[in-house]
MARDO-554841 format. One record per residue: residue in three letters; x, y, z of N, C-alpha, C, CB in turn. Coordinates in steps of 0.1 Angstrom, whole numbers. Glycine has a CB too. Example, Ala and Ser with C-alpha at 12.3 -4.5 7.8 and 13.67 -1.06 7.14 Angstrom:
! residues 2
[bamar 'ala' [132 -57 78] [123 -45 78] [132 -33 78] [113 -45 90]];
[bamar 'ser' [128 -22 71] [137 -11 71] [129 0 79] [141 -6 57]];
This chain:
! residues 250
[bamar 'unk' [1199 1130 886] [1201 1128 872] [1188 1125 865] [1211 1116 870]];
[bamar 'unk' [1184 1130 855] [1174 1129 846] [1171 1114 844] [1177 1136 832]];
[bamar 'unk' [1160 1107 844] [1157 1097 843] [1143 1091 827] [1154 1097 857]];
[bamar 'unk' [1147 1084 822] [1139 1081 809] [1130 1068 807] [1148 1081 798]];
[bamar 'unk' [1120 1070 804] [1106 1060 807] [1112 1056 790] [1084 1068 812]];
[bamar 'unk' [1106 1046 783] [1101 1043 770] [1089 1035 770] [1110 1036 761]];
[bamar 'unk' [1083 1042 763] [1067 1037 760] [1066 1025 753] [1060 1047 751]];
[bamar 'unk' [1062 1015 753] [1057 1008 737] [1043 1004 739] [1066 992 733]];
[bamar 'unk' [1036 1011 728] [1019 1001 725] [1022 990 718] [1005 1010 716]];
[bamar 'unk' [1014 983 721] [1005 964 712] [993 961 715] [1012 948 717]];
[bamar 'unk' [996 956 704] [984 945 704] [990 933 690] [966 956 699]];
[bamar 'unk' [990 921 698] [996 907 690] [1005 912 680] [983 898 683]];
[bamar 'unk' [1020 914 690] [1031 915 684] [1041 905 688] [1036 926 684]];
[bamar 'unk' [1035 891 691] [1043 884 698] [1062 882 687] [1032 868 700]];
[bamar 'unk' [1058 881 677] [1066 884 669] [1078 892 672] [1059 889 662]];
[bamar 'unk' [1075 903 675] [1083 918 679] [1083 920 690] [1079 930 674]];
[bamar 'unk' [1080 917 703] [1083 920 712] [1094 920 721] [1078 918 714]];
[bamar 'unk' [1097 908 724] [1109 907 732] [1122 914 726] [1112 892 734]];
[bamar 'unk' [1124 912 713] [1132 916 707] [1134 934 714] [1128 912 691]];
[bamar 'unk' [1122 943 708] [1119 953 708] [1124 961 727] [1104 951 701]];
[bamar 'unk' [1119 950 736] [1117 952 747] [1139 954 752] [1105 938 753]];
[bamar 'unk' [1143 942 745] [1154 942 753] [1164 951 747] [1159 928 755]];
[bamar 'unk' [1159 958 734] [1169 972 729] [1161 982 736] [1171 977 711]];
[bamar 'unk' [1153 984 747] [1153 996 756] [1159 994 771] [1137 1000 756]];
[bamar 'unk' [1165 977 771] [1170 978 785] [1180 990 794] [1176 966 785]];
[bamar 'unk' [1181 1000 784] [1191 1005 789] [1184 1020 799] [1203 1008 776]];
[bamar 'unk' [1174 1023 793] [1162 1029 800] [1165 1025 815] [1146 1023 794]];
[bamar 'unk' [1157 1033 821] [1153 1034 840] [1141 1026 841] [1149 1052 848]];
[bamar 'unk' [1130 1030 825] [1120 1023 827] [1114 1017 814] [1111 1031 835]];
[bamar 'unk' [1110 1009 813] [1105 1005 803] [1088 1001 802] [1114 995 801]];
[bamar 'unk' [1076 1005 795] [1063 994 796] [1055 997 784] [1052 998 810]];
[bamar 'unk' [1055 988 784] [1045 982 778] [1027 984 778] [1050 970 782]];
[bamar 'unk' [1021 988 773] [1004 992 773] [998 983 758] [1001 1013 770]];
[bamar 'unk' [991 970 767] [987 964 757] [976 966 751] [987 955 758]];
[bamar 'unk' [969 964 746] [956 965 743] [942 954 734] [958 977 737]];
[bamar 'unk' [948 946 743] [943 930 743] [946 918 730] [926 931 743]];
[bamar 'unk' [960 915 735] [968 909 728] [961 890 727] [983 913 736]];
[bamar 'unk' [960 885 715] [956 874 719] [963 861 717] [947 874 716]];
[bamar 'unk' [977 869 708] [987 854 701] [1002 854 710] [994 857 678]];
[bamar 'unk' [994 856 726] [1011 854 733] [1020 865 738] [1021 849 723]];
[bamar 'unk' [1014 880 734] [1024 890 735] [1022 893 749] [1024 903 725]];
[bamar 'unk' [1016 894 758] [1010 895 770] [1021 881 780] [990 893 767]];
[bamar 'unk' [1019 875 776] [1033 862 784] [1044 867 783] [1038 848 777]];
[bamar 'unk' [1046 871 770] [1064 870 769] [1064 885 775] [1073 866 750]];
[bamar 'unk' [1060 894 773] [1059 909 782] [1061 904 794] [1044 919 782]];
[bamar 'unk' [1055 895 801] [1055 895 815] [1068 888 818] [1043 888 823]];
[bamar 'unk' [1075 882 810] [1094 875 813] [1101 883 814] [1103 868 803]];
[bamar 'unk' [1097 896 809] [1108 908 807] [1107 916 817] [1107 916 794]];
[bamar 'unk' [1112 926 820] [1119 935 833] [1109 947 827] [1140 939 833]];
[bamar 'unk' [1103 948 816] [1090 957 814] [1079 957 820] [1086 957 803]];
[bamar 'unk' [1075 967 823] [1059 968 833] [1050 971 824] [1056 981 844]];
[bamar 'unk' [1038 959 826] [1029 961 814] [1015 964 819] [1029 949 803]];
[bamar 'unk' [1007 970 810] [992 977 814] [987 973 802] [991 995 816]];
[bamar 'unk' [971 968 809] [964 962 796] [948 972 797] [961 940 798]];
[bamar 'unk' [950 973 782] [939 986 784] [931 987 770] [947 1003 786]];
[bamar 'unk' [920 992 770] [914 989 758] [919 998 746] [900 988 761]];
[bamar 'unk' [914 1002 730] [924 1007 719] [911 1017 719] [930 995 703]];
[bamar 'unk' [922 1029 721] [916 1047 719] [918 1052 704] [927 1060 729]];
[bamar 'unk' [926 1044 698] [935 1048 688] [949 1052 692] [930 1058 681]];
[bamar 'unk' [959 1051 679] [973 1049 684] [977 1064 692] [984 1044 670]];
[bamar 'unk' [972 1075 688] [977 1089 698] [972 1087 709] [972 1105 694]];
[bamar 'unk' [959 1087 713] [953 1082 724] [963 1069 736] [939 1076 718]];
[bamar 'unk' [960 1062 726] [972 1053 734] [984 1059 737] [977 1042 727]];
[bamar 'unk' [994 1061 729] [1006 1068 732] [1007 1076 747] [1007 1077 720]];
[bamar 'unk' [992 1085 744] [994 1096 757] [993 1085 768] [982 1110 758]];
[bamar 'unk' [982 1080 768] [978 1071 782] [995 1066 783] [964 1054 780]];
[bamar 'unk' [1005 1061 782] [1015 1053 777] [1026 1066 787] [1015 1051 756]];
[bamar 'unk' [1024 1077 776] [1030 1090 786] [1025 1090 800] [1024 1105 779]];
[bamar 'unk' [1011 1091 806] [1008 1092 816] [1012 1083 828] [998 1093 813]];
[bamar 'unk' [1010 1071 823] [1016 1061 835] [1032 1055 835] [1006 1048 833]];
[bamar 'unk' [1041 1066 829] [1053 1065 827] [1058 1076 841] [1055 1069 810]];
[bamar 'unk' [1072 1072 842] [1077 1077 856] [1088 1089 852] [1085 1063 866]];
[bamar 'unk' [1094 1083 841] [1105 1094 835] [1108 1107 835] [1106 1094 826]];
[bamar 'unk' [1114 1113 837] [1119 1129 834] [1115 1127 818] [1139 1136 838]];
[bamar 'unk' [1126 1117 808] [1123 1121 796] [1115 1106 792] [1136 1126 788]];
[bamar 'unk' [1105 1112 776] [1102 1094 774] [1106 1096 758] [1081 1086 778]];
[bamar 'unk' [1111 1083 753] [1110 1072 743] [1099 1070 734] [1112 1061 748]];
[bamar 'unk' [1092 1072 727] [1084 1066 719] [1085 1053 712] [1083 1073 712]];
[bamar 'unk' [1085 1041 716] [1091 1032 707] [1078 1020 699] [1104 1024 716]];
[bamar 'unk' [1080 1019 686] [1071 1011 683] [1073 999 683] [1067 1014 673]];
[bamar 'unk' [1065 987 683] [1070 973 689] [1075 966 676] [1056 964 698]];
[bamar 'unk' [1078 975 664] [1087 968 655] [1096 969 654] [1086 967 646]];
[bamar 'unk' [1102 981 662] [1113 989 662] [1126 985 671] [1109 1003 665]];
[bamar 'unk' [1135 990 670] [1151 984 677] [1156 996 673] [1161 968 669]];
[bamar 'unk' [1160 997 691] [1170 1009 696] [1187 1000 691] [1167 1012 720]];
[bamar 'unk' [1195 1004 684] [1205 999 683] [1216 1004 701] [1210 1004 667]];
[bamar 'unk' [1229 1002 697] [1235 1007 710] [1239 1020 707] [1248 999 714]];
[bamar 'unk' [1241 1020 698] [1247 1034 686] [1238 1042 695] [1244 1034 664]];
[bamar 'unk' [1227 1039 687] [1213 1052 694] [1210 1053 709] [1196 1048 689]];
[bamar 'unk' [1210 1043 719] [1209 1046 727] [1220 1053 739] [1203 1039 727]];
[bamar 'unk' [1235 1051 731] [1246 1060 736] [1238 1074 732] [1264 1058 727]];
[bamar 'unk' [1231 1075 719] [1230 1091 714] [1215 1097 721] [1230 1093 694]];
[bamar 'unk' [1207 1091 722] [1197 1092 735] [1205 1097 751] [1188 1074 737]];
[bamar 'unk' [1212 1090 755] [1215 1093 769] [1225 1101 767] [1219 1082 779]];
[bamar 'unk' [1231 1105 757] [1242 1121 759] [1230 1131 758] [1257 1125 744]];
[bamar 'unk' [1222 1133 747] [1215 1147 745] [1209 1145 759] [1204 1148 732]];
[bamar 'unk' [1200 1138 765] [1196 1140 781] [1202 1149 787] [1199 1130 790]];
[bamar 'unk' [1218 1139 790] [1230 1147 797] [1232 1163 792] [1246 1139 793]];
[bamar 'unk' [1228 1164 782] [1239 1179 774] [1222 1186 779] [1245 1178 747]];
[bamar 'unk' [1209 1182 772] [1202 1187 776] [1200 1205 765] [1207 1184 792]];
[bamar 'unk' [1206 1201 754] [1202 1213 743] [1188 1215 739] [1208 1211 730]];
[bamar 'unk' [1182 1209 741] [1170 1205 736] [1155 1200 744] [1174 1195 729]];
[bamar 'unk' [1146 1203 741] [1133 1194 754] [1130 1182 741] [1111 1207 761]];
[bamar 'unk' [1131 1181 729] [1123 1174 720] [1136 1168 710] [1110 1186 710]];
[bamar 'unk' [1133 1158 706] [1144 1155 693] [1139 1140 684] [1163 1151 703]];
[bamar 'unk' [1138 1148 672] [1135 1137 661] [1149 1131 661] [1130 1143 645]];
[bamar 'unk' [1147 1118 657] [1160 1104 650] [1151 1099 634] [1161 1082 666]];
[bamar 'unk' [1161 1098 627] [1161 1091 620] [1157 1075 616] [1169 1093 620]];
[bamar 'unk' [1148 1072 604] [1144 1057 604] [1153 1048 594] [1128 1056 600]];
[bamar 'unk' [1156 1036 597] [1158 1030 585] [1150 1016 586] [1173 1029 584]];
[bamar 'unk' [1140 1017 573] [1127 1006 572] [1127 994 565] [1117 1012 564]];
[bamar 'unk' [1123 988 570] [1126 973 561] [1113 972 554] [1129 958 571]];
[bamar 'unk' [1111 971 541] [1101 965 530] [1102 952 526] [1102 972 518]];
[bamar 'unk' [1098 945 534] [1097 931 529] [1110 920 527] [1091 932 516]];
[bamar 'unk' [1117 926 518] [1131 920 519] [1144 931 516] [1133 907 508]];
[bamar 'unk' [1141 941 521] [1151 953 519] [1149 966 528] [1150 959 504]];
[bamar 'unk' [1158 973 533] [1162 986 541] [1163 994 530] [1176 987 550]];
[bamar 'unk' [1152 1006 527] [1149 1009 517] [1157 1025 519] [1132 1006 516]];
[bamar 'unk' [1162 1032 508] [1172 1042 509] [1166 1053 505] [1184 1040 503]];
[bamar 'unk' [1155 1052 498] [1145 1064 487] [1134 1067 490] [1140 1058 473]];
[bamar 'unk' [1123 1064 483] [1111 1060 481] [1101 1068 490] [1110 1046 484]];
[bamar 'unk' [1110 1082 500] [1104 1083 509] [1103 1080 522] [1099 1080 505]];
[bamar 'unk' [1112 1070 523] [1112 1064 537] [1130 1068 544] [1109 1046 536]];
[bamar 'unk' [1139 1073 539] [1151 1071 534] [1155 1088 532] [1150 1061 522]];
[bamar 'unk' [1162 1100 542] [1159 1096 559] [1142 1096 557] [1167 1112 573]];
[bamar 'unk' [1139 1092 569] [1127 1093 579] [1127 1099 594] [1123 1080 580]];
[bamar 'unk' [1129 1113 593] [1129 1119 602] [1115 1118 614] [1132 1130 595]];
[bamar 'unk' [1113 1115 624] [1101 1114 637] [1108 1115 646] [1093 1102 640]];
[bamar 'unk' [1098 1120 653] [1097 1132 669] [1096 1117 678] [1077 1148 671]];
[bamar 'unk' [1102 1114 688] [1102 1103 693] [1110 1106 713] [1110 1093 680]];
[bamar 'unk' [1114 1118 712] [1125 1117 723] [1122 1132 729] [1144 1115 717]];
[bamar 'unk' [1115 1126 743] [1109 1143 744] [1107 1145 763] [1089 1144 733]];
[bamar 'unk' [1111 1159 767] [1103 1155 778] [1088 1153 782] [1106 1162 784]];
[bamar 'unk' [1093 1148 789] [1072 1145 796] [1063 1156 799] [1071 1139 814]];
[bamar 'unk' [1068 1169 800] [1057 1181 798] [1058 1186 791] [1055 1190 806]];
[bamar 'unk' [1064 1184 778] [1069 1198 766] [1060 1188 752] [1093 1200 763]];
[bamar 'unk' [1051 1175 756] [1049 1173 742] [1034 1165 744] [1063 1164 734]];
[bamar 'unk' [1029 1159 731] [1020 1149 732] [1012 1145 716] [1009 1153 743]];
[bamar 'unk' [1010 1132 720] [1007 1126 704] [994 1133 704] [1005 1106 702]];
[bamar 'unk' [992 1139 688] [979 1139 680] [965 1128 683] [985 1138 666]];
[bamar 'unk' [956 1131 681] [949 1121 688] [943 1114 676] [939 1127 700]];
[bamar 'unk' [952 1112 661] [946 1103 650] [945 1091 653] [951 1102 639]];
[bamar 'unk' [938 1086 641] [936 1073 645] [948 1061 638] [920 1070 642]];
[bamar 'unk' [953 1069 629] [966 1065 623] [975 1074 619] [965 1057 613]];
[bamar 'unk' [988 1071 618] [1001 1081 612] [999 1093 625] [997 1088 592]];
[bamar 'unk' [996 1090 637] [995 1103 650] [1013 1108 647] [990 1094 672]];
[bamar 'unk' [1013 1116 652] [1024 1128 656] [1027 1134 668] [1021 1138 650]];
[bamar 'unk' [1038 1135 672] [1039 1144 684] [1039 1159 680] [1051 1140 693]];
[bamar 'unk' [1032 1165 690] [1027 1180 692] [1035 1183 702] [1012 1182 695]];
[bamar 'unk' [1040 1195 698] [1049 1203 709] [1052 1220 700] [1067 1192 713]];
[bamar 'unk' [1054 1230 708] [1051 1243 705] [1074 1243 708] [1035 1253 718]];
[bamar 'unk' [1082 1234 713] [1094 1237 714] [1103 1232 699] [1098 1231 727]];
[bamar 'unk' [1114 1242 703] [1121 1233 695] [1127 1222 692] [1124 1236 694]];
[bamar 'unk' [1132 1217 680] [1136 1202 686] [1149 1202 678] [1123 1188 683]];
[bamar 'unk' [1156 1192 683] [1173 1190 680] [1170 1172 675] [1188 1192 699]];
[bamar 'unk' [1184 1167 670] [1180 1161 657] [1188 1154 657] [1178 1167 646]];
[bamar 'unk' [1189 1139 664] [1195 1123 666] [1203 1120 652] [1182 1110 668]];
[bamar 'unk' [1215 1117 650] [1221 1110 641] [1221 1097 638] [1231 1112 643]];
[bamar 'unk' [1223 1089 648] [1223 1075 645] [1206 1069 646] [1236 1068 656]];
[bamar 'unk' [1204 1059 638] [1194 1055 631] [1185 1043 637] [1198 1053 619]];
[bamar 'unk' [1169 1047 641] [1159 1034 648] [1155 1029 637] [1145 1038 657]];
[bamar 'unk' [1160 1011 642] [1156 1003 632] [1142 1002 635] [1162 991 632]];
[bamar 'unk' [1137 1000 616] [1119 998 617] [1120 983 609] [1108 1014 606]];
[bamar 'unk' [1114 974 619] [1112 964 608] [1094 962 604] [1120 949 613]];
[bamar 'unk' [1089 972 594] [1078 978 591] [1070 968 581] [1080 992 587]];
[bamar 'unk' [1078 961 575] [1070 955 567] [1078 936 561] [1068 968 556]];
[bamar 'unk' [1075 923 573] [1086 919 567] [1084 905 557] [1097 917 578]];
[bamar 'unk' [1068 912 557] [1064 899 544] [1051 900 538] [1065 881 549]];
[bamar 'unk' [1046 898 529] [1034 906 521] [1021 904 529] [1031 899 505]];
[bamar 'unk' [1018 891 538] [1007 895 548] [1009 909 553] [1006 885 560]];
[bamar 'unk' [1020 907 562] [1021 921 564] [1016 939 562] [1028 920 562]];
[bamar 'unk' [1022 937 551] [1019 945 537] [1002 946 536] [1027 935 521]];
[bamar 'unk' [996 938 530] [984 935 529] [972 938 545] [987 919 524]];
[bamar 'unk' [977 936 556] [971 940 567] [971 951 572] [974 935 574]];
[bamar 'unk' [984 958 567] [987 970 571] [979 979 562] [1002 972 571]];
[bamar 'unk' [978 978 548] [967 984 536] [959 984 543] [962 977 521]];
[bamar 'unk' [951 973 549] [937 972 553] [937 986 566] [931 954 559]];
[bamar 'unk' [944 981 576] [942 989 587] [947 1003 588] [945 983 596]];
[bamar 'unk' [954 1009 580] [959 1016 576] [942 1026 565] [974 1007 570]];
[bamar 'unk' [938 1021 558] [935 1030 550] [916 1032 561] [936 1023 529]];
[bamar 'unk' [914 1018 567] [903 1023 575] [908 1033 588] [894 1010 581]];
[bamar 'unk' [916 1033 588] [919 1043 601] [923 1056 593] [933 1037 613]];
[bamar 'unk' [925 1057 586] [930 1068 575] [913 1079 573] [937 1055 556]];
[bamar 'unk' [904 1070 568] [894 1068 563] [885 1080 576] [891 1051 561]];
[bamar 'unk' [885 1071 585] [878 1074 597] [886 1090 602] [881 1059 609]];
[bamar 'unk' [901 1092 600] [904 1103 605] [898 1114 593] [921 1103 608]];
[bamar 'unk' [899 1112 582] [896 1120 568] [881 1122 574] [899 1110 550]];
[bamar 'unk' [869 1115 578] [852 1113 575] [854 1125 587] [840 1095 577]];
[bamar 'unk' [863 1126 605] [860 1135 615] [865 1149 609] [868 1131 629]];
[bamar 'unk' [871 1150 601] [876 1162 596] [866 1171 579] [894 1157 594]];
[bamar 'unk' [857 1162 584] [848 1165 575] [850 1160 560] [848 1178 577]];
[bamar 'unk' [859 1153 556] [864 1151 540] [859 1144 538] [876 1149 533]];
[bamar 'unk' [854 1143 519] [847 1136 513] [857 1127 506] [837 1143 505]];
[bamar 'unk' [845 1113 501] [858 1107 495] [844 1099 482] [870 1094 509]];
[bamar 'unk' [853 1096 470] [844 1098 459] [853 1083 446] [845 1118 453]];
[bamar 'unk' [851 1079 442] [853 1073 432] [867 1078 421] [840 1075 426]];
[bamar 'unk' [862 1091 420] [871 1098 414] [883 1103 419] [866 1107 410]];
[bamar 'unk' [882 1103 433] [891 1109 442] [903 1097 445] [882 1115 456]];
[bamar 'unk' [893 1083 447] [904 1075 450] [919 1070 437] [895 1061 455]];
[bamar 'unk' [911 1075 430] [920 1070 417] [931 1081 412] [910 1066 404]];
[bamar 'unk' [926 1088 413] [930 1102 410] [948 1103 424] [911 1116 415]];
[bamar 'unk' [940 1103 440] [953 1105 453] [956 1089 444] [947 1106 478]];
[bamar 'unk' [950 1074 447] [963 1067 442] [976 1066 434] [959 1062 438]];
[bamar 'unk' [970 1080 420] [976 1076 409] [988 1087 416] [967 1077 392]];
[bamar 'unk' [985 1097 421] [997 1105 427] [1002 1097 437] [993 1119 432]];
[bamar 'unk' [996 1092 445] [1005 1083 453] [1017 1078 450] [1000 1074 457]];
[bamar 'unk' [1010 1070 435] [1024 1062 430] [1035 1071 422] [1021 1049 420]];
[bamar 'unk' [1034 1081 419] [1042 1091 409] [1051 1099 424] [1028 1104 396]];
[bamar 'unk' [1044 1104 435] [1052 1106 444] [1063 1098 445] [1046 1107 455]];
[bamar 'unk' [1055 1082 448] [1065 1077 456] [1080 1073 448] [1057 1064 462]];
[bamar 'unk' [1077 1068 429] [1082 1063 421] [1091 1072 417] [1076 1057 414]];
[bamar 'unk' [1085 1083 414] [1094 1096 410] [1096 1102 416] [1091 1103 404]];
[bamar 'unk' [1086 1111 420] [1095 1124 427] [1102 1117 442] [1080 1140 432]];
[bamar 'unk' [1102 1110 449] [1108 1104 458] [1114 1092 456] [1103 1103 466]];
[bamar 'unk' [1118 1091 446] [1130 1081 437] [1127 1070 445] [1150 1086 435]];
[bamar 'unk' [1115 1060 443] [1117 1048 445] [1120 1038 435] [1109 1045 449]];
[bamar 'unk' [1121 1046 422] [1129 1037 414] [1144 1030 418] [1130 1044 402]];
[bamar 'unk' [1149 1036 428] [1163 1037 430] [1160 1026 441] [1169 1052 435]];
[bamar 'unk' [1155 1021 444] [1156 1009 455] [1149 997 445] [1144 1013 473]];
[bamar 'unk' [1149 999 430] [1145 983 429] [1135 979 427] [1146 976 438]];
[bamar 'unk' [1131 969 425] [1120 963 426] [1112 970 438] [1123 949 427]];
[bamar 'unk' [1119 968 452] [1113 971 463] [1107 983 466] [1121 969 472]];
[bamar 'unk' [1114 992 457] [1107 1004 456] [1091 1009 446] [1118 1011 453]];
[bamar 'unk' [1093 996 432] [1081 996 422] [1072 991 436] [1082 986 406]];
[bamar 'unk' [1074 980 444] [1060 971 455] [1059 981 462] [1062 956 466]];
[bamar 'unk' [1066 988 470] [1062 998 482] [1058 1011 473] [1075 1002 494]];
[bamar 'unk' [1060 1013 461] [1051 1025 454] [1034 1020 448] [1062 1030 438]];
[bamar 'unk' [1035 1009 446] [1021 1003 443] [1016 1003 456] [1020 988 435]];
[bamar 'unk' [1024 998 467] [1009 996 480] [1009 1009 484] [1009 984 497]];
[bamar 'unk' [1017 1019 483] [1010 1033 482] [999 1036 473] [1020 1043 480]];
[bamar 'unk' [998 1031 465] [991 1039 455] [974 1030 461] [998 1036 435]];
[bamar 'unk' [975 1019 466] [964 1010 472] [957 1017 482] [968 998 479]];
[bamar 'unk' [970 1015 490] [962 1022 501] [958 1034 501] [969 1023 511]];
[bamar 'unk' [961 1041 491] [956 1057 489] [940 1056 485] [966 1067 475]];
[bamar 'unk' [942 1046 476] [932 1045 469] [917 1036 478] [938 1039 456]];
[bamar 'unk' [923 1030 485] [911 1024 495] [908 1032 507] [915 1011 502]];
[bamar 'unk' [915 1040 506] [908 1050 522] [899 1058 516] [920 1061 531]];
[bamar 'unk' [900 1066 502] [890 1073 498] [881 1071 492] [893 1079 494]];
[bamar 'unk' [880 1053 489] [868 1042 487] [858 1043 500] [874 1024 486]];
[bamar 'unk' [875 1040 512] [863 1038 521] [854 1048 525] [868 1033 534]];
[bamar 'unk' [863 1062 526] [859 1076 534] [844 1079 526] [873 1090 531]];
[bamar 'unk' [842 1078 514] [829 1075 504] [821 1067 506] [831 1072 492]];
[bamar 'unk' [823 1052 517] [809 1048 518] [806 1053 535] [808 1030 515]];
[bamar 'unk' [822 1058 539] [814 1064 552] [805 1075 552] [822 1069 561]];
[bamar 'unk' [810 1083 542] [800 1099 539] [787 1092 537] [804 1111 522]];
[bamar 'unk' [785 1082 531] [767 1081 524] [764 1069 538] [764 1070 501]];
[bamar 'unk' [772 1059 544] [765 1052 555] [766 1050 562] [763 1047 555]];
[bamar 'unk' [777 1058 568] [786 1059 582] [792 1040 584] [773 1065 599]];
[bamar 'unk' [791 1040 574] [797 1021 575] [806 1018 569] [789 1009 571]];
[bamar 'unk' [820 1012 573] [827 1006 563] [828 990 562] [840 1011 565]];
């Protein structure tokens, strides 16, 4: 019988871990690849029935694959350490195995913004490639927002991985930061410039995507805040990507 690894990378999610760890118990294998955790997540990993590897940060595709590599499974899991396999999903994980229609299969997200599971905006479905065999795929090697790469086709999970992505404005606020320098850094290897005019310009679409044409008006308030820190973060990556072009420094 087919057997299934799930992946998870960290680094200081003491927060999210255990939680995260014990909605994959149903897996053959579960581990964990830290990448030098310093508020605790590295303890409470080691309570759990997960096997953990501590290794230094490639970026999150990079990681991922290492993550793939030292995994034992026929199939693996992608799971992020904010995320929760419900039971729902992981009944619908272990039938497609069984049925076996498929080597690859995106699921569905449902995201938490601060104080809401957001239905619009964009996030609402959130379709990602997460459920795959071990030779038919592999993360992009960005340094943020990576992707799995695969040349098969892929079949397409119903019931829904909880994301709890964002659940209070530090949050929010850290994620802008690290988010738009890793953004920044993938934009400066691919050669793109980034300009004054440019950041204001992707921001100001950022927020008209997110508000309009992907009806975050329809979620609320929660959807005007998660359309503004789009429009931030758009707008700080191509601040930053501009002082990388003139000084390789951010």
């Amino acid at each position: 019988m087919a057997t299934l690894s799930i992946i998870i990378i960290t680094k200081n999610e003491a927060i999210n871990i255990l939680d995260c760890i014990r909605s994959a118990y149903f897996a053959d294998e579960v581990i964990v690849l830290d990448s030098g955790s310093s508020d605790g997540t590295i303890d409470l990993v080691k309570g759990t029935k997960a096997k953990l590897l501590i290794t230094d940060w490639p970026g999150y595709g990079a990681q991922k694959n290492r993550a793939i590599e030292a995994s034992s499974g026929d199939w693996i899991f992608s799971l992020d350490a904010d995320e929760r396999i419900s039971d729902e999903l992981a009944n619908e994980i272990q039938d497609a195995i069984i049925q076996n229609q498929y080597q690859v299969f995106e699921v569905p997200r449902r995201s938490l913004f601060v104080s809401k599971f957001m239905n619009h905006s964009g996030w609402r479905p959130d379709f990602t490639k997460r459920l795959f065999k071990k030779d038919v795929a592999r993360f992009s090697d960005h340094n943020v927002h990576e992707h799995l790469e695969t040349s098969h086709k892929h079949g397409r999970l119903k019931e829904s991985l909880i994301h709890y992505s964002y659940r209070d404005f530090e949050t929010v606020i850290e994620k802008m930061n690290n988010y738009s320098t890793a953004g920044a850094l993938d934009a400066c290897n691919l050669g793109k410039k980034g300009s004054l005019k440019k950041a204001i310009g992707h921001g100001l679409w950022a927020f008209i995507r997110t508000y309009f044409i992907r009806a975050g008006f329809l979620d609320g308030r929660e959807g005007l805040m998660l359309s503004i820190a789009n429009a931030e973060v758009t707008y700080y990556r191509y601040i930053k990507l501009s002082y990388l072009n003139d000084t390789n420094i951010i």
